[in-house]
DRENPA-3360 file (N, C-alpha, C; in nm, 2 decimals, always signed):
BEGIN
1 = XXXXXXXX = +0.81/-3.10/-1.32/+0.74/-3.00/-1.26/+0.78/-2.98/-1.11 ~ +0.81/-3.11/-1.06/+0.82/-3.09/-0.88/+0.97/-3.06/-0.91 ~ +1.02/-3.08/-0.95/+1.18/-3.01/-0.96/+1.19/-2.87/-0.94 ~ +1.11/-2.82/-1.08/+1.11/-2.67/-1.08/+1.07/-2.62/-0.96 ~ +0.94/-2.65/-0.90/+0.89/-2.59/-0.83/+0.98/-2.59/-0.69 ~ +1.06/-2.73/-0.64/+1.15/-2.72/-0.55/+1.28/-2.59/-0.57 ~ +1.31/-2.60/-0.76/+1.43/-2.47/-0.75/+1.38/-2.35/-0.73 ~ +1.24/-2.32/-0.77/+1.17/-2.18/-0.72/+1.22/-2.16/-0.58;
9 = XXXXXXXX = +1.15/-2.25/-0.54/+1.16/-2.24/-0.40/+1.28/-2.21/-0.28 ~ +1.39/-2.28/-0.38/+1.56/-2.29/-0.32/+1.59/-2.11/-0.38 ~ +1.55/-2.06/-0.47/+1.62/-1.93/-0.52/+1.54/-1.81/-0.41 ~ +1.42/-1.84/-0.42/+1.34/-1.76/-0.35/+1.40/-1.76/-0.23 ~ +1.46/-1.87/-0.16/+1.56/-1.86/-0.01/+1.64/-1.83/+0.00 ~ +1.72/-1.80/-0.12/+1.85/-1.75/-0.13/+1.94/-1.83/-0.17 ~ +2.11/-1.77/-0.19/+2.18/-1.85/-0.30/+2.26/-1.95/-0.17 ~ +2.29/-2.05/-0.31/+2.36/-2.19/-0.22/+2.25/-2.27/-0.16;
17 = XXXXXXXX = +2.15/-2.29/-0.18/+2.01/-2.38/-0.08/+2.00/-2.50/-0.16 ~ +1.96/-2.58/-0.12/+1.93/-2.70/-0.15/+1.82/-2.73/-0.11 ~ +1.64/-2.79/-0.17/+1.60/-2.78/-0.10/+1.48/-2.87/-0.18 ~ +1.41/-2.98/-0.10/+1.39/-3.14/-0.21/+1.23/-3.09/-0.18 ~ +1.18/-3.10/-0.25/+1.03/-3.12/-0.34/+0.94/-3.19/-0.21 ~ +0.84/-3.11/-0.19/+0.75/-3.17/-0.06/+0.60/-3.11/-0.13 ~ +0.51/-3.16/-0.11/+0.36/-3.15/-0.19/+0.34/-2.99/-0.11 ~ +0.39/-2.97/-0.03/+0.32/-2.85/+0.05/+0.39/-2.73/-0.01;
25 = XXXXXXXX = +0.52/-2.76/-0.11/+0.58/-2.66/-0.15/+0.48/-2.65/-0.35 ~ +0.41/-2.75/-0.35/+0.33/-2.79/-0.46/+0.20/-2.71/-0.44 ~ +0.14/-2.74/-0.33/+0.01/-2.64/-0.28/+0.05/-2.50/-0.25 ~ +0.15/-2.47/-0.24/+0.18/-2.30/-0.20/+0.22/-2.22/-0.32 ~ +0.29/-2.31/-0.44/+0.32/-2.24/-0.58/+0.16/-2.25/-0.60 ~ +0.08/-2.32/-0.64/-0.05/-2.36/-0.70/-0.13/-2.23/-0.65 ~ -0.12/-2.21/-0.49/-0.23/-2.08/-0.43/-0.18/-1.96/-0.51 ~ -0.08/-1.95/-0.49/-0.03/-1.80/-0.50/-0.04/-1.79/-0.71;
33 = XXXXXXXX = +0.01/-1.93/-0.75/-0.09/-1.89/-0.88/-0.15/-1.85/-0.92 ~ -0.30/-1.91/-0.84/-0.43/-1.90/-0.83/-0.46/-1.82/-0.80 ~ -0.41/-1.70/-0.69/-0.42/-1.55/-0.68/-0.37/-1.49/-0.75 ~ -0.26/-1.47/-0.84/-0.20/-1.36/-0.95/-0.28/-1.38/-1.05 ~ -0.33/-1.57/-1.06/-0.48/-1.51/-1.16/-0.56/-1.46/-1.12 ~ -0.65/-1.43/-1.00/-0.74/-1.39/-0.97/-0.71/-1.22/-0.95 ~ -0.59/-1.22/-0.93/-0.55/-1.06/-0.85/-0.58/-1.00/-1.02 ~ -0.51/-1.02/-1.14/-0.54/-1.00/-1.30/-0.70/-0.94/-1.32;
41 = XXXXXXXX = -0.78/-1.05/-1.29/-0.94/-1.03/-1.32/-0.98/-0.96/-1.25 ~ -0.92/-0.96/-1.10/-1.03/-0.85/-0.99/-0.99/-0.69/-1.06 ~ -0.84/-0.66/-1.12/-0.78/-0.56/-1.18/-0.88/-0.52/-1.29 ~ -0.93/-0.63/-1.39/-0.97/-0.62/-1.48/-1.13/-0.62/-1.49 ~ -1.20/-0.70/-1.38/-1.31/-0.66/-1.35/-1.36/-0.57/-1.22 ~ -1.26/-0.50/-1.20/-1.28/-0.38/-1.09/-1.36/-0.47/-0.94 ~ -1.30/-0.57/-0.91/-1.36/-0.68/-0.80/-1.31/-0.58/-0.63 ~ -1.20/-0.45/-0.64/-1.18/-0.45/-0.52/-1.25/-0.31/-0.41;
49 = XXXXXXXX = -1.24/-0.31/-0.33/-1.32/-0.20/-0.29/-1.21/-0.18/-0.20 ~ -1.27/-0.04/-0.15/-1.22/+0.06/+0.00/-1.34/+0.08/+0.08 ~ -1.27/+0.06/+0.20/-1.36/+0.06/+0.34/-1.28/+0.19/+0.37 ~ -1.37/+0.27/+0.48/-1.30/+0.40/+0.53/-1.32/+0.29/+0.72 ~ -1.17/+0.31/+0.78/-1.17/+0.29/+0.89/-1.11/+0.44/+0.98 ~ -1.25/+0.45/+1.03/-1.23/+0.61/+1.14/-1.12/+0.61/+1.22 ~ -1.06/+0.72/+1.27/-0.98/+0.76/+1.37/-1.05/+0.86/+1.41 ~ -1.09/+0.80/+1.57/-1.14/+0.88/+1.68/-1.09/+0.96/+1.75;
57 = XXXXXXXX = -1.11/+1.04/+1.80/-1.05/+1.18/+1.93/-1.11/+1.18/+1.99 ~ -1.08/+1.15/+2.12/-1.17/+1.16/+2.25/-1.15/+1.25/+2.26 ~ -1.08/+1.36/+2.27/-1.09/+1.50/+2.32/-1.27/+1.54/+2.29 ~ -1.24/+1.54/+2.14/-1.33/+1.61/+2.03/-1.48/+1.51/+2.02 ~ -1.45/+1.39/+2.08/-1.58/+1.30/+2.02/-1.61/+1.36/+1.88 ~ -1.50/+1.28/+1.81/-1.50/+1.31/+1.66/-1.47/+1.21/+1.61 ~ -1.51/+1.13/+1.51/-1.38/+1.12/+1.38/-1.35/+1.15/+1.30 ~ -1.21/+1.21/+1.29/-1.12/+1.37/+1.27/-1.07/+1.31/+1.14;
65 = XXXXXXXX = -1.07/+1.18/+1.11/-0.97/+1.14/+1.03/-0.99/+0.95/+0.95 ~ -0.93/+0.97/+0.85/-0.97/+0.80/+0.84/-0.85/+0.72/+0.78 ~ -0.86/+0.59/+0.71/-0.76/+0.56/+0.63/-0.84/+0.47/+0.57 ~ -0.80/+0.45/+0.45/-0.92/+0.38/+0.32/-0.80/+0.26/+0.32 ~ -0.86/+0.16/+0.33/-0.80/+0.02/+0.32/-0.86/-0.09/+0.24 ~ -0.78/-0.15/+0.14/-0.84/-0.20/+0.02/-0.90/-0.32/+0.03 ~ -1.01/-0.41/+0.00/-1.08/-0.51/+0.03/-1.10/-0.57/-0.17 ~ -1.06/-0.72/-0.10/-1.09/-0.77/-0.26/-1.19/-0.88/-0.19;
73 = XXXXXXXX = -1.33/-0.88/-0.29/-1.42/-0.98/-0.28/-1.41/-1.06/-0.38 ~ -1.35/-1.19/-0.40/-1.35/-1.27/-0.53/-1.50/-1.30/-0.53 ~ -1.58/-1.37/-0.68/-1.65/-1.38/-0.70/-1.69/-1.50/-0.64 ~ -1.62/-1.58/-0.65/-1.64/-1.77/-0.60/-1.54/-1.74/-0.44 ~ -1.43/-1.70/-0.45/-1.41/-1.70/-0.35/-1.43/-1.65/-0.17 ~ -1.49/-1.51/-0.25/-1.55/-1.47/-0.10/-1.41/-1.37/-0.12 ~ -1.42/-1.30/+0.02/-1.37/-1.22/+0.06/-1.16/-1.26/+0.11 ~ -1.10/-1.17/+0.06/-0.95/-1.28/+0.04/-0.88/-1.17/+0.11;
81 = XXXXXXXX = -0.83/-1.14/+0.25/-0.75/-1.11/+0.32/-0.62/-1.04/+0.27 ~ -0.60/-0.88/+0.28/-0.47/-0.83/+0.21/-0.37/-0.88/+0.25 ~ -0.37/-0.94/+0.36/-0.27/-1.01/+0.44/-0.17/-1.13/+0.32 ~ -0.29/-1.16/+0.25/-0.24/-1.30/+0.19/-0.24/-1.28/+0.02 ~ -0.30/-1.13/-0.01/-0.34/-1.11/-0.14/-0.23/-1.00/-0.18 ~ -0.19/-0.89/-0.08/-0.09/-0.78/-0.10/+0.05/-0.87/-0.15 ~ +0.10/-0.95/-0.10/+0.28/-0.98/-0.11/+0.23/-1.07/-0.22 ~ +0.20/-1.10/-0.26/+0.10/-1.20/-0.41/+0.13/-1.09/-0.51;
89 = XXXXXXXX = +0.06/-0.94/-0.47/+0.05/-0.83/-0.59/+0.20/-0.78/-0.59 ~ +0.26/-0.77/-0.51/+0.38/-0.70/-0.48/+0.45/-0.80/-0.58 ~ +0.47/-0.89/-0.55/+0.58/-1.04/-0.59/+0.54/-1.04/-0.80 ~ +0.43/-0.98/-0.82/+0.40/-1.04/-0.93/+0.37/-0.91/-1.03 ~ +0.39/-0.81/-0.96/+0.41/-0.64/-1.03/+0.27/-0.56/-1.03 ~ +0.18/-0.67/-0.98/+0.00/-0.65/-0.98/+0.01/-0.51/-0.92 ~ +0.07/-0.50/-0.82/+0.09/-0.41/-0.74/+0.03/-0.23/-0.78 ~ +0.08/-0.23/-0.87/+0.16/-0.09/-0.91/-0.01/-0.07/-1.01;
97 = XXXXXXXX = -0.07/-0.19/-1.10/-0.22/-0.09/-1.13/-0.29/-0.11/-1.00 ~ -0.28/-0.20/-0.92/-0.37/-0.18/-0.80/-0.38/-0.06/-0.71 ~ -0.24/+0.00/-0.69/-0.19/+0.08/-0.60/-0.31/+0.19/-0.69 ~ -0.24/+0.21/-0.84/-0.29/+0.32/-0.91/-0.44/+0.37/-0.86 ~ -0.52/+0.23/-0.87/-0.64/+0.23/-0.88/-0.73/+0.26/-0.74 ~ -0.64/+0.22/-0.61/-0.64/+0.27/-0.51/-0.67/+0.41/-0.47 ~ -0.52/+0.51/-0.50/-0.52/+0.61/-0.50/-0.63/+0.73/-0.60 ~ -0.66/+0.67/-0.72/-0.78/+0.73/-0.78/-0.90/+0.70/-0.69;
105 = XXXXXXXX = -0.95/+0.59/-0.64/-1.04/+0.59/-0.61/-1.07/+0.63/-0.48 ~ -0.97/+0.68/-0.39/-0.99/+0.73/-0.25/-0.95/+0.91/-0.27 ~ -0.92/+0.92/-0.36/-0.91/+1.07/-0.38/-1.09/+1.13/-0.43 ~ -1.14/+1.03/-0.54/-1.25/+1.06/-0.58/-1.36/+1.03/-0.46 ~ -1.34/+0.97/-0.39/-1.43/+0.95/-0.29/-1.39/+1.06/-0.17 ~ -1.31/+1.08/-0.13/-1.21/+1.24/-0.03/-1.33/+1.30/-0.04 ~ -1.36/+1.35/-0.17/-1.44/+1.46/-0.21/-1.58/+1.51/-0.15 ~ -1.63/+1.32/-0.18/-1.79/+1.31/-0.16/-1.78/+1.30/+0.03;
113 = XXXXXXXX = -1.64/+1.26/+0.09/-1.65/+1.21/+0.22/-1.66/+1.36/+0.28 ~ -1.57/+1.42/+0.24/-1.53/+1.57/+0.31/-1.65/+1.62/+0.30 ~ -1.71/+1.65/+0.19/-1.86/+1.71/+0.15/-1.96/+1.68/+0.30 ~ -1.96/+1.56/+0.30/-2.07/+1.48/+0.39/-2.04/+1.50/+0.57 ~ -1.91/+1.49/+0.60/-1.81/+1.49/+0.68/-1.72/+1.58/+0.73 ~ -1.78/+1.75/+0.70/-1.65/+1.84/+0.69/-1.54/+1.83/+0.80 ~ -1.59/+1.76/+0.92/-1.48/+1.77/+1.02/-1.41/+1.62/+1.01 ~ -1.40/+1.57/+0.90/-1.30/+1.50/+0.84/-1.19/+1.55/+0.80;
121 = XXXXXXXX = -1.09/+1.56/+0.90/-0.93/+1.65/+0.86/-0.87/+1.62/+0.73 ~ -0.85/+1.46/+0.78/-0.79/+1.36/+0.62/-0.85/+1.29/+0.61 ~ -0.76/+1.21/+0.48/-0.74/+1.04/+0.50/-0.65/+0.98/+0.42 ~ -0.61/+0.89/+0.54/-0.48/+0.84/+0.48/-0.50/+0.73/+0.40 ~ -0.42/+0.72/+0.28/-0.39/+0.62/+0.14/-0.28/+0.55/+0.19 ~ -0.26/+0.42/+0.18/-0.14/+0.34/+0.17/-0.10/+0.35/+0.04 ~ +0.05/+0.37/+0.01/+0.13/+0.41/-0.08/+0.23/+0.25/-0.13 ~ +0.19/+0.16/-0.22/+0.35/+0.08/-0.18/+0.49/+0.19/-0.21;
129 = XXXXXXXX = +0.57/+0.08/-0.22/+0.72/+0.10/-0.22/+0.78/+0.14/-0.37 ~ +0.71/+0.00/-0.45/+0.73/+0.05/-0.60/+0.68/+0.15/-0.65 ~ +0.52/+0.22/-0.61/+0.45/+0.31/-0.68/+0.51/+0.45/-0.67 ~ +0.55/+0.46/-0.46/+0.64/+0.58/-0.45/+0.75/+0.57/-0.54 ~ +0.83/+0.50/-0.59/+0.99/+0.51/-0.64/+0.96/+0.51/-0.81 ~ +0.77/+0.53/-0.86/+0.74/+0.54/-0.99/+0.81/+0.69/-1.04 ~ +0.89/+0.67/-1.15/+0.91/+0.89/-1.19/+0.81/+0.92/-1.21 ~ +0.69/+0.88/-1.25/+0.52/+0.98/-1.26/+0.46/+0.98/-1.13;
137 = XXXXXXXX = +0.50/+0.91/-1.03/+0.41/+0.91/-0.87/+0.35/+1.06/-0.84 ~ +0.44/+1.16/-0.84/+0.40/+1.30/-0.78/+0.33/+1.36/-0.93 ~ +0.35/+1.33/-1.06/+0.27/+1.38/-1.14/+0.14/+1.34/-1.11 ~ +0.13/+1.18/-1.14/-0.01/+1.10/-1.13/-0.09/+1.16/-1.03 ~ -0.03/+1.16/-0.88/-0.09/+1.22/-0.76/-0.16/+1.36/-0.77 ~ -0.08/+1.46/-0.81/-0.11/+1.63/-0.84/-0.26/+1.60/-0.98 ~ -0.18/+1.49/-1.06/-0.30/+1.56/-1.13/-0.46/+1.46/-1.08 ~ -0.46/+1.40/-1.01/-0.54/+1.32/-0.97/-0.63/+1.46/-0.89;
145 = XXXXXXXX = -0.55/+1.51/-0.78/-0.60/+1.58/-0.68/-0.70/+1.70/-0.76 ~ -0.63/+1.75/-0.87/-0.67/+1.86/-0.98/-0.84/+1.80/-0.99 ~ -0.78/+1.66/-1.06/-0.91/+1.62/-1.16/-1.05/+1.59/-1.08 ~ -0.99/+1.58/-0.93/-1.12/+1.55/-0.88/-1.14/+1.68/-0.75 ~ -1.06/+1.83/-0.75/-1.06/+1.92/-0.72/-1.09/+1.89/-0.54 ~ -0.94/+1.81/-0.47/-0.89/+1.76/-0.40/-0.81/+1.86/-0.33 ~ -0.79/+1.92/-0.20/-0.69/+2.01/-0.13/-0.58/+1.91/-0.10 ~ -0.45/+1.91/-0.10/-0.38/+1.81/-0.10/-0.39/+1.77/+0.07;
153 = XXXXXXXX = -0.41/+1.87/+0.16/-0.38/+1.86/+0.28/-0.49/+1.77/+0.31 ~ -0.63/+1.73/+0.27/-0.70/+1.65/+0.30/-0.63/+1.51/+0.24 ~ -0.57/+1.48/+0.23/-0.45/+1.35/+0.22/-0.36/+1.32/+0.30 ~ -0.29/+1.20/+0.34/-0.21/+1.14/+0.40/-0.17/+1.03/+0.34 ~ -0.06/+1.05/+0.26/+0.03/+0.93/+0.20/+0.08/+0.85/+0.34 ~ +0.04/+0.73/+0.36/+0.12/+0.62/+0.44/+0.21/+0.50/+0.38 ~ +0.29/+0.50/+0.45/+0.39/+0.44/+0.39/+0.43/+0.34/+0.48 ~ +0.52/+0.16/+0.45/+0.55/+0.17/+0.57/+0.71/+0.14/+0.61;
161 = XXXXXXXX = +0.67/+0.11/+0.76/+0.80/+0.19/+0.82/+1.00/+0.12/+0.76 ~ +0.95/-0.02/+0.67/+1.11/-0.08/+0.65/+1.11/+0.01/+0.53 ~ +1.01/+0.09/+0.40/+1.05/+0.15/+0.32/+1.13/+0.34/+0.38 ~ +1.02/+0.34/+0.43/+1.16/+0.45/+0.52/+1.25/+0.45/+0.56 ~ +1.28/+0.36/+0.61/+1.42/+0.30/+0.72/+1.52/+0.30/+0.54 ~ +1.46/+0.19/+0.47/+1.55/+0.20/+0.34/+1.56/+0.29/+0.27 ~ +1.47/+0.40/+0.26/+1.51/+0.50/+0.15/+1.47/+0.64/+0.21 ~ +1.47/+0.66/+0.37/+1.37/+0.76/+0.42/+1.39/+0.92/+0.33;
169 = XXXXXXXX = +1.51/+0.94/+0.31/+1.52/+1.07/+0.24/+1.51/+1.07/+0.10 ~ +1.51/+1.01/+0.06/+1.45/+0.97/-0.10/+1.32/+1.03/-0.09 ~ +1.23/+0.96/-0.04/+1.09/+0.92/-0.01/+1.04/+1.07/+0.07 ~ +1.11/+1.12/+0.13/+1.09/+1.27/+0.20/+1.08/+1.38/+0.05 ~ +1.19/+1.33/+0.00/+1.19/+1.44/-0.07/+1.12/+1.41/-0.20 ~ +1.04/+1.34/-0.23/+0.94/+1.28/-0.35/+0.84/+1.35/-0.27 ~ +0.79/+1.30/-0.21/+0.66/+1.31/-0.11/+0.64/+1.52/-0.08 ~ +0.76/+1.59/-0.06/+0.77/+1.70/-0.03/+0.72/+1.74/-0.16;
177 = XXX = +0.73/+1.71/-0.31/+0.66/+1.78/-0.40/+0.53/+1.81/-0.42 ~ +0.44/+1.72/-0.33/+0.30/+1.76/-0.38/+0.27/+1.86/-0.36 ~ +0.32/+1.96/-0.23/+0.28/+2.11/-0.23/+0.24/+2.16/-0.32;
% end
């Protein structure tokens, strides 16, 4: 078992590495375990939420605008940092129903926010990398916006900036379909 887990670890650094079995490389396979099981159940028992974080205008003394950012509360665990939970979902394909479930649920909430908040311009969605480069992304999105009778312009797909850099005109021209 400490073998494997040292060759994980050598592949995951890249090819040609050599690289000897230390307990701390034993604790770091074990966490990140321990979250792709947990990331599974929060999927499966709907464990994550969206916070709306405002964007202010001083001009306007307004908040013109927001961005819905995803929060996971494990049950025993408490509250688990995207920081440490996102590249966990990414690495493990979790990603892609999370993202899903993201974007459904910040479109259906758009609705009730705009209603409450008309001088709420948008709000921006974080998009991963794999979900944009899905062939249903712009269907799933359009019909999302339909089903929950969504103006697309009250959206802001965010992305971030190394998937641009890597595929920026790809990604322009996906993203230009929702019109």
């Amino acid at each position: 078992v400490n073998a494997d887990t040292a060759l994980y670890k050598a592949k995951e650094a890249g090819r040609n590495r050599i690289l000897y079995f230390n307990y701390e490389m034993k604790e770091e396979f074990e966490k990140q375990h321990m979250l792709e099981q947990g990331l599974r159940e929060a999927i499966k028992y709907n464990h994550f939420t969206l916070v709306y974080q405002p964007q202010y205008n001083v001009k306007t003394n307004r908040t013109e605008s927001l961005e819905a950012l995803l929060r996971w509360r494990h049950p025993e665990w408490g509250m688990i940092s995207p920081a440490e939970f996102i590249p966990v979902a990414e690495k493990s394909g979790n990603i892609l129903a999370i993202g899903d479930w993201v974007l459904e649920t910040a479109i259906r909430e758009i609705k009730e926010i705009h209603n409450q908040y008309p001088y709420v311009s948008s709000v921006a969605i974080n998009v991963s990398a794999l979900q944009l480069r899905e062939a249903d992304f712009i269907h799933t999105l359009k019909t999302l916006l339909k089903k929950y009778q969504v103006k697309p312009s009250l959206i802001e797909i965010e992305i971030t900036e190394s998937l641009f850099i890597d595929g920026g005109e790809e990604i322009l021209h996906t993203l230009q379909k929702v019109q």
